[in-house]
Each structure stands twice: as structure tokens, then as C-alpha cells.
C-alpha positions as CSV (number, residue, x, y, z in Angstrom):
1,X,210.9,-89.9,-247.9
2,X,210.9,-88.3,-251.3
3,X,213.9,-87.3,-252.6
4,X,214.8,-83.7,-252.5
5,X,211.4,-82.7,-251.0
6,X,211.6,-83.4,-247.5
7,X,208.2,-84.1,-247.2
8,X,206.2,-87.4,-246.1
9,X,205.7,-90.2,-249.1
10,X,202.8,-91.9,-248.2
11,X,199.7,-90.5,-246.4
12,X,200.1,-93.2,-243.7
13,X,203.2,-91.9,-243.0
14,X,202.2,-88.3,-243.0
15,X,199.3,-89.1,-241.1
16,X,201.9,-90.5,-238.5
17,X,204.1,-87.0,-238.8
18,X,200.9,-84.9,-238.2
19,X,200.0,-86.8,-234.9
20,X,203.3,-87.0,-233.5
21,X,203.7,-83.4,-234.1
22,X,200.2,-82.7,-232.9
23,X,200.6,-85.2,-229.8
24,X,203.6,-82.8,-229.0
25,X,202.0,-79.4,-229.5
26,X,199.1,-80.8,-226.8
27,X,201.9,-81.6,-224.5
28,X,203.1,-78.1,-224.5
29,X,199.4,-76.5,-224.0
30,X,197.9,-79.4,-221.3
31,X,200.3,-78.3,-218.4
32,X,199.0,-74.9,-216.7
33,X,195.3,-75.8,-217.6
34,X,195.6,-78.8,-215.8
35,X,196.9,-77.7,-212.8
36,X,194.7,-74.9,-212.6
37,X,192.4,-76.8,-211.3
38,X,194.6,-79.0,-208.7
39,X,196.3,-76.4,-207.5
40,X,195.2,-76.6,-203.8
41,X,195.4,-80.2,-203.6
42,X,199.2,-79.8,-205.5
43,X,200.3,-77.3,-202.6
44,X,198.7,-79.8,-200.2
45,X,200.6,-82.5,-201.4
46,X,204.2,-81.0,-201.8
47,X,203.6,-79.5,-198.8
48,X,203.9,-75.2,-199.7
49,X,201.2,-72.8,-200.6
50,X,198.9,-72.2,-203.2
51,X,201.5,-69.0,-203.6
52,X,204.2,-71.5,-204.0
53,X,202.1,-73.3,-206.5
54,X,201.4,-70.4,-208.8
55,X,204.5,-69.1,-208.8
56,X,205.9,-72.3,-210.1
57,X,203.0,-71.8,-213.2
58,X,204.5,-68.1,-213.6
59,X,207.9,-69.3,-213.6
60,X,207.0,-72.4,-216.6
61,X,205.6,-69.6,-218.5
62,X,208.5,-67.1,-217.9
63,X,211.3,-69.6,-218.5
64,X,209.5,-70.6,-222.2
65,X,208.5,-67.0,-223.0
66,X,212.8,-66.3,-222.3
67,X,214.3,-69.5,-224.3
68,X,211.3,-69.6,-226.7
69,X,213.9,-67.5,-229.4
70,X,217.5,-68.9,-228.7
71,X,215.5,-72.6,-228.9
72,X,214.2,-71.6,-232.3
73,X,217.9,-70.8,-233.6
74,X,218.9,-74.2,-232.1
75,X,216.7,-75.9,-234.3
76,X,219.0,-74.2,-237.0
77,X,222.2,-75.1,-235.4
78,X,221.3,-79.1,-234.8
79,X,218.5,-79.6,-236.7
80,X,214.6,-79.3,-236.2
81,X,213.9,-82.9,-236.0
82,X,217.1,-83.6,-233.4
83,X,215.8,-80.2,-231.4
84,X,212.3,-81.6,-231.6
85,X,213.4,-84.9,-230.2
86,X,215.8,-83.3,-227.7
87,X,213.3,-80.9,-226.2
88,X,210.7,-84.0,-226.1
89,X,213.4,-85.6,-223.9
90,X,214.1,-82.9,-221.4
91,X,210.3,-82.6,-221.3
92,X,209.6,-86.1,-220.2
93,X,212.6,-85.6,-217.9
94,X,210.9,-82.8,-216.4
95,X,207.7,-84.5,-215.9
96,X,208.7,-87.8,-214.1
97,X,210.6,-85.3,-211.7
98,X,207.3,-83.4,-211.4
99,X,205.3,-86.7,-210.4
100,X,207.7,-87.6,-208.4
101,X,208.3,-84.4,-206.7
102,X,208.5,-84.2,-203.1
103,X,208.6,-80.7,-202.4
104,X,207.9,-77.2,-204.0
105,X,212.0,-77.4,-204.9
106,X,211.9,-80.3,-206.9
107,X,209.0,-79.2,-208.5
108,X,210.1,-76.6,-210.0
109,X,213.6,-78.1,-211.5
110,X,211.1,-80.7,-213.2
111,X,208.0,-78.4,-214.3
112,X,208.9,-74.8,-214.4
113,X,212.7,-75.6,-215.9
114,X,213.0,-78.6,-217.6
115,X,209.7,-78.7,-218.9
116,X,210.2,-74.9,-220.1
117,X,213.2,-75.7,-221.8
118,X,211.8,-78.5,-223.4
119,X,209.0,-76.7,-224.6
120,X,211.4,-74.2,-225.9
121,X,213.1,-76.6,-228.3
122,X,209.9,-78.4,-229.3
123,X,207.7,-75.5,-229.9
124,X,209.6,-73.7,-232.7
125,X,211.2,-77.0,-234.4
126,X,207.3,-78.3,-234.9
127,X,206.7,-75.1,-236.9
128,X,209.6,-75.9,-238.8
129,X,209.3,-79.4,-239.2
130,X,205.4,-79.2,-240.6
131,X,207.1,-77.0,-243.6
132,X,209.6,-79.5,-244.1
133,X,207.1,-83.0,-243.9
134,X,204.3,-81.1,-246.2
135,X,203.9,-80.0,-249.2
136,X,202.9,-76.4,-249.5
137,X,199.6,-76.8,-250.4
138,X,198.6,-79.4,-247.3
139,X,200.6,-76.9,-244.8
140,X,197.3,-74.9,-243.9
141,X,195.4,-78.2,-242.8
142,X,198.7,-79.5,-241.2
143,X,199.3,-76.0,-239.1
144,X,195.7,-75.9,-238.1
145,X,195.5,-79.2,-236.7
146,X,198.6,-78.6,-234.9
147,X,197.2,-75.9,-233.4
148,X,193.5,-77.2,-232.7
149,X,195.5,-80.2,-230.5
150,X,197.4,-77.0,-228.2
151,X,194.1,-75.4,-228.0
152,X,192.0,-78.3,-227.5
153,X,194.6,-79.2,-224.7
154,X,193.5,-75.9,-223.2
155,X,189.9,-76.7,-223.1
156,X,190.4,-80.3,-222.1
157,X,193.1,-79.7,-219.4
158,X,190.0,-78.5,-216.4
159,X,188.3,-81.9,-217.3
160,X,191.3,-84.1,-217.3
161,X,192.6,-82.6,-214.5
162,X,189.4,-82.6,-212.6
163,X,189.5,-86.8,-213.4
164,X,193.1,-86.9,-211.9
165,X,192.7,-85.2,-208.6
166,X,189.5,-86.5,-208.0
167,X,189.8,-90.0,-208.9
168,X,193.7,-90.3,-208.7
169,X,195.9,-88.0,-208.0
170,X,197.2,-85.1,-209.9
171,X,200.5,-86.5,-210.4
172,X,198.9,-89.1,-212.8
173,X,198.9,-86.5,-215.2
174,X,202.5,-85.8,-215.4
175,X,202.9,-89.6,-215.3
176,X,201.2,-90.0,-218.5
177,X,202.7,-86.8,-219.8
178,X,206.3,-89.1,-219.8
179,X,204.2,-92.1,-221.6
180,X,202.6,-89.6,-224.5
181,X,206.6,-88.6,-224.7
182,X,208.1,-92.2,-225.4
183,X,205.2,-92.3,-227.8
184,X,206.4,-89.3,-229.5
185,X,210.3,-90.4,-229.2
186,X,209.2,-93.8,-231.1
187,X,206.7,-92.5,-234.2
188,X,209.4,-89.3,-234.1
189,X,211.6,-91.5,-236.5
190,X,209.5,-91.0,-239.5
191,X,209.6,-87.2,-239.6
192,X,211.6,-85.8,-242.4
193,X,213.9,-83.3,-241.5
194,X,216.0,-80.1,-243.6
195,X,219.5,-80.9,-244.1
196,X,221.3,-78.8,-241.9
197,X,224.3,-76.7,-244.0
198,X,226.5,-74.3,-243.1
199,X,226.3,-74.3,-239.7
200,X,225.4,-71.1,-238.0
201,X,226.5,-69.6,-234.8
202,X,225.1,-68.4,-231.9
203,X,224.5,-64.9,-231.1
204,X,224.7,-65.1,-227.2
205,X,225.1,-61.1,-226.8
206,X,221.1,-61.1,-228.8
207,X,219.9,-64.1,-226.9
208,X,220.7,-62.9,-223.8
209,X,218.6,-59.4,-225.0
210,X,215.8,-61.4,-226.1
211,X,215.5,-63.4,-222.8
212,X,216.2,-61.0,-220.9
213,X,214.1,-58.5,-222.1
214,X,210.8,-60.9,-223.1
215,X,211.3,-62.4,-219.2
216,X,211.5,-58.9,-217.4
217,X,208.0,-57.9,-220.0
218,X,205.7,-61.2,-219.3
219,X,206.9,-61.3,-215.6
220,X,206.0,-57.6,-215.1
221,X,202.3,-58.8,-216.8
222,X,202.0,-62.0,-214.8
223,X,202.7,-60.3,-211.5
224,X,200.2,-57.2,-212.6
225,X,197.1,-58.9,-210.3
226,X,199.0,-58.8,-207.3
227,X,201.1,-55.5,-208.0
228,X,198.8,-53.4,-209.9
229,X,199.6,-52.2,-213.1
230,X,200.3,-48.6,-212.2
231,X,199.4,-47.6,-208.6
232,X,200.8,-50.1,-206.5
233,X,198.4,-51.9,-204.3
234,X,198.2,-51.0,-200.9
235,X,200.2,-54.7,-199.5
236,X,202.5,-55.0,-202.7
237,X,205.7,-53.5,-203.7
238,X,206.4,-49.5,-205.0
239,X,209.2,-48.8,-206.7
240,X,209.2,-44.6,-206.5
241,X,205.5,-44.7,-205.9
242,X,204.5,-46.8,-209.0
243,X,203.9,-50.4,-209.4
244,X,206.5,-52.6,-210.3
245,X,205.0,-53.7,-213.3
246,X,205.1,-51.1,-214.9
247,X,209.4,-50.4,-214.5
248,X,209.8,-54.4,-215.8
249,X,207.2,-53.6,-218.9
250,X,209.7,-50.2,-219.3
251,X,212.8,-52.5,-219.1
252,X,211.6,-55.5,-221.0
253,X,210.2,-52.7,-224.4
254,X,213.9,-51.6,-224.0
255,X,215.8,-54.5,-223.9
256,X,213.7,-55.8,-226.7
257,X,214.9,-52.5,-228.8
258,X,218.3,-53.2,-227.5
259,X,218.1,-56.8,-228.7
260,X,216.7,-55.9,-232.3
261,X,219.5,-53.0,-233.1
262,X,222.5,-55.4,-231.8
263,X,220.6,-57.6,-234.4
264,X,220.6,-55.0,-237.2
265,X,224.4,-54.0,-236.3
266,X,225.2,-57.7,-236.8
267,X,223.9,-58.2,-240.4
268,X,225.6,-55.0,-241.3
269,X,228.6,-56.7,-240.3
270,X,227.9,-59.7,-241.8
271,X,227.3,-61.8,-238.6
272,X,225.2,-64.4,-237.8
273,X,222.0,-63.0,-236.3
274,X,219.2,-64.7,-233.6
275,X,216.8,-63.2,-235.7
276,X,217.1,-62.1,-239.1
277,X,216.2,-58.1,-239.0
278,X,214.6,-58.5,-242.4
279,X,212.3,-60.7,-241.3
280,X,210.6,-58.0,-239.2
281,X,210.3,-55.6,-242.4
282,X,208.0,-58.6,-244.3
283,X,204.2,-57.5,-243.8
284,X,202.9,-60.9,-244.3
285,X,204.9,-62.4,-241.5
286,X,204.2,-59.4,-239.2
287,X,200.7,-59.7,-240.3
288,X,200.5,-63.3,-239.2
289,X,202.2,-62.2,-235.9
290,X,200.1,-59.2,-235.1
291,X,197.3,-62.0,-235.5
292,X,198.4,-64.8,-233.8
293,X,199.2,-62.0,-230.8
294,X,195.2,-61.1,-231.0
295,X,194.3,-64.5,-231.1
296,X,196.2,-65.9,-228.2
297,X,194.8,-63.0,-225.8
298,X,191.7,-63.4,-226.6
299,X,191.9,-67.1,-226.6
300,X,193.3,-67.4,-222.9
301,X,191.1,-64.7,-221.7
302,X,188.1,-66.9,-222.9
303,X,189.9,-69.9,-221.3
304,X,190.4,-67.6,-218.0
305,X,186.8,-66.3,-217.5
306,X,184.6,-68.7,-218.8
307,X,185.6,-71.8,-216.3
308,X,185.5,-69.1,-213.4
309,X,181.9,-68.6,-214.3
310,X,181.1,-72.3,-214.2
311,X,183.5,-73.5,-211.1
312,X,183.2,-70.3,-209.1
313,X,180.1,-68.2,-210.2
314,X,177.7,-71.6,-210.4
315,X,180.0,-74.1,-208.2
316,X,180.5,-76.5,-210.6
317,X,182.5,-79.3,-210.1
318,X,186.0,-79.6,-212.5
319,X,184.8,-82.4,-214.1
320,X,181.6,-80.6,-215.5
321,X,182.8,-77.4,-216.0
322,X,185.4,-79.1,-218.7
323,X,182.1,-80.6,-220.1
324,X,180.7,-77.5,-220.5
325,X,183.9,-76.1,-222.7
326,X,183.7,-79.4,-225.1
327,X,181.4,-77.4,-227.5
328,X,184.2,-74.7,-228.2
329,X,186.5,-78.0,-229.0
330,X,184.0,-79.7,-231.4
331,X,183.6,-76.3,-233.5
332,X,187.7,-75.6,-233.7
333,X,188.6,-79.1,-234.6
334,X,185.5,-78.9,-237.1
335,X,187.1,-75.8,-238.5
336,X,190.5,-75.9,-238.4
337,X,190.4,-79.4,-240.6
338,X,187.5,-78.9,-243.0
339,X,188.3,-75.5,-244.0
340,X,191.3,-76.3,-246.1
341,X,190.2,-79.8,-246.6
342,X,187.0,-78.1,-248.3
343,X,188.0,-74.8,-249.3
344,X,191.6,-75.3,-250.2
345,X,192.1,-71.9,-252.6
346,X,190.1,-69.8,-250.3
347,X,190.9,-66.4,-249.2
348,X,193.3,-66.3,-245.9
349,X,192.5,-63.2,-245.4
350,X,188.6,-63.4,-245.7
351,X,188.9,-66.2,-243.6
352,X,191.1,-64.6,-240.8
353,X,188.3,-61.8,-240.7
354,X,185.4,-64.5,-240.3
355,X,187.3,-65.9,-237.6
356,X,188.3,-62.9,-235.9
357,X,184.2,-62.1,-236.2
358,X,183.3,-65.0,-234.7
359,X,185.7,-64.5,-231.7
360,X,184.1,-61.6,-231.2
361,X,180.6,-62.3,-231.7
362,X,181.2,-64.8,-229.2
363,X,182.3,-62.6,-226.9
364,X,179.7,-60.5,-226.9
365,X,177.2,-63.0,-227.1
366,X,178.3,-64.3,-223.7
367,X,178.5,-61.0,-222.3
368,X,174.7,-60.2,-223.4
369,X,173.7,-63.5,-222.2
370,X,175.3,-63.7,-218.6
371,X,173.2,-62.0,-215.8
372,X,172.2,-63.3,-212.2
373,X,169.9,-65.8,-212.9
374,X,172.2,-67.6,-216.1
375,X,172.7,-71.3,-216.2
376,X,175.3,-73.6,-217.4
377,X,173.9,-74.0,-220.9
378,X,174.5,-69.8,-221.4
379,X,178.0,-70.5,-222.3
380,X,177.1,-73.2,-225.1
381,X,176.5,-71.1,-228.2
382,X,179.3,-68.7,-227.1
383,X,181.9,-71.4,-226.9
384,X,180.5,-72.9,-230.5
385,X,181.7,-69.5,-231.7
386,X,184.6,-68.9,-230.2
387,X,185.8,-72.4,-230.9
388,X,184.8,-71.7,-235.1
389,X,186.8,-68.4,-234.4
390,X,189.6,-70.4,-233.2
391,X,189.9,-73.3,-235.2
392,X,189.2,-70.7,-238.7
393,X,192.8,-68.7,-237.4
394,X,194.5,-71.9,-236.9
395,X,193.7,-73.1,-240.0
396,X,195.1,-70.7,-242.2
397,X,198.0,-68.3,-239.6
398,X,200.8,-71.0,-239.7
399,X,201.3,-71.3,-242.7
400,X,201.1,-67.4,-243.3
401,X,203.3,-67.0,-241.6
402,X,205.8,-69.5,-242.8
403,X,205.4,-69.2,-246.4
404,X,206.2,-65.6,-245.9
405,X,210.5,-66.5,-245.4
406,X,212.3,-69.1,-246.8
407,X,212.5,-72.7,-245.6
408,X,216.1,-72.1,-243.6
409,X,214.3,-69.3,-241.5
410,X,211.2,-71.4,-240.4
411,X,213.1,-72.5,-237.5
412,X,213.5,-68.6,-236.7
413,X,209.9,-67.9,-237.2
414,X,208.9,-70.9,-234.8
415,X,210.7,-69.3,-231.9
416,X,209.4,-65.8,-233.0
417,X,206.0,-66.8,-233.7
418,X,205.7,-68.6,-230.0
419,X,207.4,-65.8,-228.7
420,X,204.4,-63.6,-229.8
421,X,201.5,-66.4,-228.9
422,X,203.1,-66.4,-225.1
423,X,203.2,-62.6,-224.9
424,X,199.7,-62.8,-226.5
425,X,198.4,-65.4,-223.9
426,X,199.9,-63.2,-220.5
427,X,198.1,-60.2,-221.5
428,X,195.2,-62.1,-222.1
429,X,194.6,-63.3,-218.5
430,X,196.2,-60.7,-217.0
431,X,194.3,-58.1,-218.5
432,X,190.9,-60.3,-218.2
433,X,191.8,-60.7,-214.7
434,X,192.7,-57.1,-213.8
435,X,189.2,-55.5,-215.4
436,X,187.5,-58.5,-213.7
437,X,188.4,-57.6,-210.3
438,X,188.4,-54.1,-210.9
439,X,184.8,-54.1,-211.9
440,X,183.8,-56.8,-209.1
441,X,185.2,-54.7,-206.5
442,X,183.4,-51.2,-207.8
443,X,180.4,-53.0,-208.1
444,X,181.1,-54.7,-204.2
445,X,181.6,-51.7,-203.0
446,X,179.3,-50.0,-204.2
447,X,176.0,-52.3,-203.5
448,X,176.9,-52.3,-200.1
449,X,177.1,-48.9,-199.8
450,X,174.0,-48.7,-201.1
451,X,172.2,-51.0,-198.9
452,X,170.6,-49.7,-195.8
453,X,170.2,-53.6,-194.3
454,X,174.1,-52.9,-194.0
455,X,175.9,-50.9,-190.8
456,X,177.8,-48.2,-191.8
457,X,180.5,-49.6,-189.7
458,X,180.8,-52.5,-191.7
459,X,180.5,-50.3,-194.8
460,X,183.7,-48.6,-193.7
461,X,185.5,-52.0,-192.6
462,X,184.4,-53.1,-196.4
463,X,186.2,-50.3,-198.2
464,X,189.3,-50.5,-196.3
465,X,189.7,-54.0,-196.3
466,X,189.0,-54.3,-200.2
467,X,190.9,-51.7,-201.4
468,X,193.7,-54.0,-202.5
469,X,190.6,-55.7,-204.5
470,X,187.6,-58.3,-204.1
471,X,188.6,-61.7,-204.4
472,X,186.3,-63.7,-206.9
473,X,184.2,-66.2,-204.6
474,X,181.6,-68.4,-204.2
475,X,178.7,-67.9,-202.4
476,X,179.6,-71.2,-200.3
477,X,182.9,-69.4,-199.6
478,X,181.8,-65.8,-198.8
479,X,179.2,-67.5,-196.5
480,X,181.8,-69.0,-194.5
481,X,184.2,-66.0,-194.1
482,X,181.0,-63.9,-193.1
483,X,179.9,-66.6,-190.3
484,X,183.5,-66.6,-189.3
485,X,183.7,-62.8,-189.0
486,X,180.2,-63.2,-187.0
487,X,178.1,-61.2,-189.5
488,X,174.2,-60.8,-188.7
489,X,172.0,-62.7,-191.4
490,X,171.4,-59.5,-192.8
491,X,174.5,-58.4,-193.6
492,X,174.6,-61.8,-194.7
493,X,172.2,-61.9,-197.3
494,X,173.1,-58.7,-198.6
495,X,176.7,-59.5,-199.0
496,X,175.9,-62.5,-201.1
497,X,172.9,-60.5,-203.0
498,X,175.8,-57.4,-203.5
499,X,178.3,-60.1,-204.6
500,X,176.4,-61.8,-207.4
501,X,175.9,-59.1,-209.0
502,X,179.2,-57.8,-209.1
503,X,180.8,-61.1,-210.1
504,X,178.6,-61.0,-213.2
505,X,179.6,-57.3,-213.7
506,X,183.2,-58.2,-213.8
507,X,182.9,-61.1,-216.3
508,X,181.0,-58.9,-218.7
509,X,183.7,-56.3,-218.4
510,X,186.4,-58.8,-219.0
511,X,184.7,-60.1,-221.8
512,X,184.1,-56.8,-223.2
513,X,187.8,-56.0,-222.8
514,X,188.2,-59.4,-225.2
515,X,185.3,-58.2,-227.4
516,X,187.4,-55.0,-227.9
517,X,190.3,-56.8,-228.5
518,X,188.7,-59.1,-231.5
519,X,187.7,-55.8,-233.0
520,X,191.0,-54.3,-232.6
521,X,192.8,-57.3,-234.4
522,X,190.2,-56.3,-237.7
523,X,192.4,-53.5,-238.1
524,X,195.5,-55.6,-238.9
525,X,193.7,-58.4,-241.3
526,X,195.1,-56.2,-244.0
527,X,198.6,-57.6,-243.6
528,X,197.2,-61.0,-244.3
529,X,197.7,-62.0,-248.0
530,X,194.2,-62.5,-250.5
531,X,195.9,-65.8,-252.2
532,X,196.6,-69.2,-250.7
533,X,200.7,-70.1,-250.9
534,X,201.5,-72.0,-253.7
């Protein structure tokens, strides 16, 4: 390494850093989008629900959303490039106990525990460790391919998944997760890492806040489409009339305020904060946060709607709808590499806008496009656009956002940043999800209401039975739970006419909703600095 820099000598060996990093960032991201697609053969296999099976995806996303600040201020304590390598081995831990997992128990110690721990350690060290392995100059490239490999992990997890549990089994996948870890244990020797100095405590009283208080908000968010978000639906819980998500939104904003004045009443007194109050007081780094927040919702509402269009809407199989979103990784990888290969004293903020346009021109384009008689290939110039969006933020927000502090806080802006991105990413399915089925059921409802083939009996057993909200489904599916209930071909045909067109209805309102929110983030670009950090 060279002397006093910290950063990689030869481009070989930085090469080497970047893919390791990269290969670790793709682990963190591959998880819930592969089993997405398995999870009724997973609840099969381990023998529970497909309740049981998305509850053990809420509670990987809950337990990294909780740890993801305390693990940042780890990295300080031990050292990135030991937290790195320590998270990486918890990680694989928790994935051979996941492949091997006989039961919805042992599944969750493995996937939703140790694998959110682990991701809570690796996460914000490999923030910190691309400041400390390139110079300042190369960090935009660095960041932006780091991010591309989580993001093209999203994109990629429906088609590698769809491989496994077709072909293999589903545990495969967690297998070879614990191979890409040894991997990443062996090139991990060559990463530079900060000296660590004075060694700094930890602030249990604030990460107990923090956790607390982000675990109560993204648990509230992920539990909105079976609660509601305000009126409680008719077979979930009330808590004095309202929905429970909104009292664990309530709690989680004030523990959160909690958490960030025991922070400010510890650097009067000279402590040792989680998070450094000032931090929160620097527009650029709140800039880069409000943006990565914006981008991760509309990122994972994209990721949430599109493949229910193709899998559900068209009955495509897993392995072709993850065909169908390669375009959106070809035009972020494209992006997120050449822009500050090619452009290296470009604007951030110019480029941050052009991105943020393109996410929402491709939300709208999709939206426009998509009506009853769409095809696969509607989704193809969409997802070019969304993916340029992408790949044009992760290019330039990482290192924003760590050239804003000083190289012993990059650590702390890891944990805050993915803190943000996993609050980002809830909102963005759940608030896809909510508007989607919203919109179907109004739209049910209303059709059939509307259709005189139908008995008004059966318009009345409708409405009541849907009030708690129209599940999304196929036309292979609502066919069989109408021949099941003993429906008349009429009633038949208008059903599956009625529910076409409102399952198109709700994916243009959810992707209006995202439109919305792309638009929204334009108002925030300001915070983003003109110059390139030098």
C-alpha cells in the first residue's frame, strides 16, 4: 500500500479491492429478491407458511434497518476492514444455516439474524473502506460501481432465483452465497484499511434509541399492507380504533428525536457520540441523504411493480421475467462506470438532476405505455431509463456524501447512509403496494358493479368480502377460485374482464405514486454540491 495514503498501489490491486467490495455489496442486495420468487416452494420445504416465510424477509430487513447505525460505529471501534471481514463471516455463517435449515426456526437464526447482523457490519465499513482504498478523485467511479453490483443484484435476484428453484433448489443459492463469502475472506487481504486511534466508546443509551426507534418505524411500514396505514382493516389489529402502523411510525419519529438530543446532550458533555450531531447540520451530507432516500424508494418500488406485471399480470415464468429486467442492468452499469470514467469534473449536481429525470421519465413512460392489451417488450425502454437513472445517482451520491466529513466519520456515515437507503427502500414497496391494491380494489369493485352480466347477490358478496382489499392475481388463479366458488361462465368472464383492467389501474397508480416521488426528490438537488471533490 502507499505509504500514508491508505489507498491501493497498483491498479491490479485496486481492481481486486473494488470487486471484493462490490462482490460484498451484491451479497447484501441478492437475498430478499431471490426469495421473492421461491417463496412458496421455501415455506413448502421448511415446512410453515408463506406467512412464515415473509415474515422471516420482514424480520432480515428489520434487524439491519435496527443494527445498521451501532454496526457503522463498530467499524470505528475495530476497524473497517476487521468489521468488514467480521460481518462477511457471520454472514456466511448465517447462510450455510439457511441452506441447511430444517424448519422456519432455524431459518430465521441463519437469514433474518445472522445474516442481518452481518450485513450490518459490512454495509457501512464498505463505504468507509472505498474512501480509504481510493483516491479522491477515483471515489465517484469506485461508489458507483459498488452500488450498480447491490442494484444489479436486485434486478438479477428474480432470474437467479427462478434458475435455483426450478432447476435445483432454492437452497443452492444460499449455498453459493457461503462460496462468494470465502472468496471475499481470501481477496479481503489486500484492502487497505485507516489506522484505528484513539479508541472510541460505545454509546449504548443512543444505540439502543436508534434501533429501537428505526425498528418500531420500518416495522410499522412493512406491516402497513396487512394493517392499513390508518383505518385498520377489517381482520387486522386496532389499537384505539387506528391501525397499528400508524402508533409504531408515532413511536419510532420519537424515539428517533429522543435518540438525536441524547446525542446532542453528549457532545455538550464531551462524550463519545453514535452519531456525531454536527454531522446532521452539513447540507451536503444531508443532501446526499435526502437523495439516496428518493432513490431507494423509487428504486424498490420499480423493482416491486414491474416483475408483478410480468410474473402475475402476463404469467410469466421467473426465469423470463428476470430477462425482461436485464435492460435496466445494462443501462446502470453503463452509467454508473462511464460517467466518471468519461466525465470526471462534471457537475454532481447536474448529473443527480439528469438522473433523477430519467427515473422519472421512466416512470411515466411505463405508466403511459401499460394498458390491457401491453406485452412484455412495454417494459423495455422504461427499464433502459430507470436503469440510466439509477446507475447516474450511484455514480456520483457516495462519494457526496463522504467527501462531505472527514475520513474518521466515514464509518459513521456508512451506517447513517444505509440507515436512510433501508428506510428509503420500505416506503418504497410499501407505499407502491398500498396504492396498488387500493386502486385494484376500487376499480374491482367498481366494474362489477357496473356490469349487468353480474347478480347483484354476488355484487354484494364482492364488496364484503374485499373490503380488506383485492389480492393481485392471475387470470389462471382467479379462474380457479371462481370454479371453486361454482361461479356461472358469466360471472366468470366478467370477473376476469373487471380484473384486468383494474390490475393495470393499480400499477399505473403505483407508478404514478413513484413518478411523484422522482419529482419530489428535484426539490432537494439543491443540497448537492456544483464541483466534483478534490
Amino acid at each position: 500500500m502507499a505509504p500514508g495514503t491508505g489507498t491501493a498501489e497498483s491498479a491490479a490491486t485496486a481492481r481486486l479491492v473494488l470487486l471484493t467490495l462490490a462482490a460484498g455489496q451484491f451479497l447484501m442486495a441478492l437475498d430478499s429478491s431471490v426469495m421473492n420468487v421461491s417463496i412458496a416452494t421455501v415455506a413448502e420445504d421448511v415446512g410453515t407458511t408463506v406467512t412464515g416465510v415473509q415474515g422471516a424477509i420482514t424480520a432480515y430487513t428489520l434487524v439491519m434497518a435496527m443494527f445498521m447505525i451501532p454496526g457503522g460505529k463498530v467499524g470505528a471501534l475495530i476497524g473497517r476492514k476487521r468489521a468488514f471481514l467480521i460481518g462477511c463471516v457471520i454472514y456466511g455463517c448465517g447462510s450455510l444455516t439457511t441452506s441447511l435449515a430444517p424448519n422456519l426456526p432455524v431459518l430465521l437464526i441463519g437469514w433474518s439474524f445472522l445474516e442481518g447482523i452481518g450485513a450490518a457490519l459490512i454495509m457501512p465499513a464498505i463505504v468507509a473502506l472505498v474512501a480509504s482504498n481510493f483516491a479522491v478523485d477515483r471515489r465517484p467511479a469506485a461508489y458507483g460501481l459498488v452500488a450498480a453490483a447491490g442494484a444489479v443484484a436486485i434486478a438479477l435476484g428474480p432470474l437467479i432465483g427462478g434458475v435455483a428453484t426450478t432447476y435445483f433448489s432454492w437452497r443452492w443459492v444460499f449455498a453459493g452465497e457461503v462460496v462468494v463469502v470465502l472468496g471475499i475472506l481470501v481477496l479481503g487481504r489486500r484492502i487497505a484499511d485507516v489506522p484505528v486511534g484513539e479508541r472510541p466508546h460505545i454509546d449504548l443509551v443512543g444505540a439502543l434509541l436508534s434501533a429501537l426507534g428505526l425498528g418500531a418505524f420500518v416495522y410499522g411500514v412493512l406491516r402497513s399492507s396487512e394493517w392499513g396505514w390508518f383505518r385498520p382493516k377489517p381482520d387486522g389489529p386496532s389499537w384505539f380504533g387506528i391501525s397499528p402502523t400508524v402508533w409504531l411510525m408515532f413511536a419510532g419519529l420519537l424515539l428517533v428525536w429522543l435518540f438525536l438530543r441524547w446525542e446532542a446532550r453528549l457532545e455538550e458533555r464531551h462524550g463519545e457520540p453514535l452519531v456525531d450531531p454536527a454531522m446532521l447540520h452539513n447540507k451536503q451530507l444531508t443532501g446526499g441523504l435526502t437523495m439516496f432516500f428518493f432513490q431507494y424508494l423509487v428504486q424498490m418500488g420499480v423493482f416491486f411493480v414491474v416483475p408483478l406485471y410480468l410474473s402475475v399480470a402476463l404469467g410469466l415464468s421467473a426465469l423470463s421475467t428476470g430477462a425482461r429486467i436485464l435492460p435496466l442492468s445494462l443501462t446502470l452499469l453503463a452509467a454508473a462506470v462511464l460517467i466518471p470514467r468519461l466525465l470526471p469534473d462534471v457537475s454532481p449536481r447536474r448529473v443527480v438532476r439528469l438522473g433523477v429525470l430519467a427515473l422519472f421519465a421512466g416512470a411515466v413512460v411505463l405508466m403511459a405505455a401499460l394498458d390491457a392489451d401491453s406485452g412484455a417488450s412495454v417494459v423495455t425502454v422504461p427499464l433502459l431509463l430507470i436503469g440510466l437513472g439509477m446507475g447516474a445517482l450511484a455514480s456520483q451520491l457516495g462519494s457526496v456524501t463522504v467527501s462531505a466529513v472527514s475520513k474518521a466519520q466515514t464509518a459513521e456515515v456508512g451506517g447513517v447512509q444505509n440507515a436512510v437507503t433501508n428506510l428509503g427502500a420500505s416506503m418504497g414497496t410499501a407505499l407502491a403496494g398500498s396504492i396498488l391494491i387500493a386502486t385494484l380494489t376500487s376499480s374491482f369493485l367498481t366494474a362489477v358493479d357496473q356490469n349487468p352480466d353480474v347478480p347483484s347477490g354476488v355484487k354484494s358478496q364482492a364488496a364484503v368480502e374485499l373490503q380488506d382489499g383485492a389480492p393481485f392475481l392471475s387470470d389462471a388463479q382467479l379462474k380457479t377460485a371462481l370454479a371453486k366458488e361454482g361461479a356461472s361462465s358469466e360471472v366468470t368472464q366478467a370477473a376476469l374482464d373487471a380484473n384486468a383492467d383494474a390490475r393495470i389501474e393499480g400499477l399505473r397508480a403505483a407508478l404514478a405514486l413513484l413518478a411523484l416521488a422522482a419529482l419530489l426528490a428535484m426539490f432537494f438537488t439543491h443540497r448537492i454540491p456544483k464541483t466534483q471533490p478534490r
